[in-house]
N, C-alpha and C positions, 0 to 999 in steps of 0.2 A: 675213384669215381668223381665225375665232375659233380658241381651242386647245380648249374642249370641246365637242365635236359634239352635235346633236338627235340621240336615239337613238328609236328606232321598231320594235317589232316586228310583222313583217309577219306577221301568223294569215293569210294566203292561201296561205303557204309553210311553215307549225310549226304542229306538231304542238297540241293543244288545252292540253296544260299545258306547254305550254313558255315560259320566260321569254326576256326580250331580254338578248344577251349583255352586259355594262356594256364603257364605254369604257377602263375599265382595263385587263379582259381583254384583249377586242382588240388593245390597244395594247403588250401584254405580248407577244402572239404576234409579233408584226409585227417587236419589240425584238429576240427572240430568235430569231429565224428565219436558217438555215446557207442555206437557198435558197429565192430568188424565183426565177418564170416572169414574165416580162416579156412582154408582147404589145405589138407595135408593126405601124404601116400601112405599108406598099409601095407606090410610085409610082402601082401599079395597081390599090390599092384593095386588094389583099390582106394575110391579114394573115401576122405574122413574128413567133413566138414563139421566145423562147430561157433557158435557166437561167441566173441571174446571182447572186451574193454583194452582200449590201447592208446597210447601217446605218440606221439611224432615228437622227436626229438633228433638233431645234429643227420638230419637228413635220411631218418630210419626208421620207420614204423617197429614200436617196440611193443611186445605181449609178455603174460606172465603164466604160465603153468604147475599146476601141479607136476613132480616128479613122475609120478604111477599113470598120469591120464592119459588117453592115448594119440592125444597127439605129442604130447611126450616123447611116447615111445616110436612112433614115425618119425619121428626129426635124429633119434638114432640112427636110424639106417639111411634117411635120404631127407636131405637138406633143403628140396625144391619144394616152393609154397605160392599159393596165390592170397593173397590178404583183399578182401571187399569191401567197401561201405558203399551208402549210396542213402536210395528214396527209394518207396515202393508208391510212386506212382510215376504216371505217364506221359502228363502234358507239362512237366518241372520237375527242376532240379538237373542234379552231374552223379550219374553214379563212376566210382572209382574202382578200377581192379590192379592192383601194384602184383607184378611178380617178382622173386626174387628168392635168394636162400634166408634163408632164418639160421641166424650164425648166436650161440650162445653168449651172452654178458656177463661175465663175474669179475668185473676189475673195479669194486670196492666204491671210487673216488662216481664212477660212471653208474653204479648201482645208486648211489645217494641222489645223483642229481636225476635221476628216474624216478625214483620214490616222489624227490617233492614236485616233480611234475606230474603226477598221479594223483598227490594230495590236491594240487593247486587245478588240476582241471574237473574234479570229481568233487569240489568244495570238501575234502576230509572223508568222503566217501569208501573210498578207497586207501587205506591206509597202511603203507608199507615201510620195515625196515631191511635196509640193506646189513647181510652177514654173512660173511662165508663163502661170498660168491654167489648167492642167493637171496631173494626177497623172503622174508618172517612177516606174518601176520596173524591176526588170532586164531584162526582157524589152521595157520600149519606153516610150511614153507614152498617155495616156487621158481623155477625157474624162469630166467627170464632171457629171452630173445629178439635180436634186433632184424628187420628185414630191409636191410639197403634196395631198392629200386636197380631192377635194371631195368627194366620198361615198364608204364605205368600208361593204362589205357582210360581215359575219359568218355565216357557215354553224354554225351548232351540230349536234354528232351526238349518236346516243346518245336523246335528245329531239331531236326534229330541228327547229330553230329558223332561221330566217333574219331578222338585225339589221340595217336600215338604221340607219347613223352621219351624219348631213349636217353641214357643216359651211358 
């Protein structure tokens, strides 16, 4: 995967003087963002949304789960995910929708430097150790997963713009 994306603005969706959001921005929102919506698939085809805390790190929105939850158990069977941040209003801001697979982490060296980027953007908040292939914290243990980007869509308000990012 490349690290800077095709950037595209779609005029079928923005407004006539609207420009295409840049990958910086984007990638600024994504950076800072206190909560994701996570969509994931259900055995039956339906889908399983829920709010999750996440970092960006080495070009990948990463999450952490419990084992048993169920999107846990959806990323068993089917790997396709959409991850969202954004603003719930209307005349501002970028909301962000990354699609992509949620591919599992447990290689030890890459779990540490998640951790302290979890401590370091949640002030201590969030506080994890890497073991086993796994995040440990007081309340249990968790998986964790990275979502590499393959397209990554920008909502602009305000002017209302919609940015394909491909990578």
């Amino acid at each position: 995967m490349k690290d800077t994306p095709d950037t595209e603005l779609d005029t079928r969706f923005s407004e006539p003087n609207a420009t295409a959001s840049e990958w910086d921005q984007t990638r600024r929102v994504i950076e800072s963002a206190e909560l994701f919506w996570i969509c994931t698939v259900r055995a039956d085809g339906r889908p399983h949304v829920s709010p999750l805390v996440g970092v960006w790190l080495d070009g990948a929105v990463h999450f952490s789960t419990g084992p048993d939850e169920q999107k846990a158990r959806n990323l068993e069977r089917n790997a396709h995910v959409v991850v969202l941040t954004g603003c719930n209003q209307w005349e501002e801001g970028l909301d962000v929708v990354v699609e992509g697979d949620a591919v599992q982490v447990t290689d030890e060296r890459t779990l540490q430097r998640l951790a302290a980027a979890w401590g370091t953007k949640w002030d201590g908040r969030w506080t994890y150790q890497a073991s086993n292939g796994r995040f440990r914290h007081a309340v249990g243990e968790a998986l964790v997963f990275a979502v590499r980007p393959a397209k990554v869509l920008a909502f602009g308000k305000g002017t209302f713009s919609q940015t394909r990012h491909r990578f």
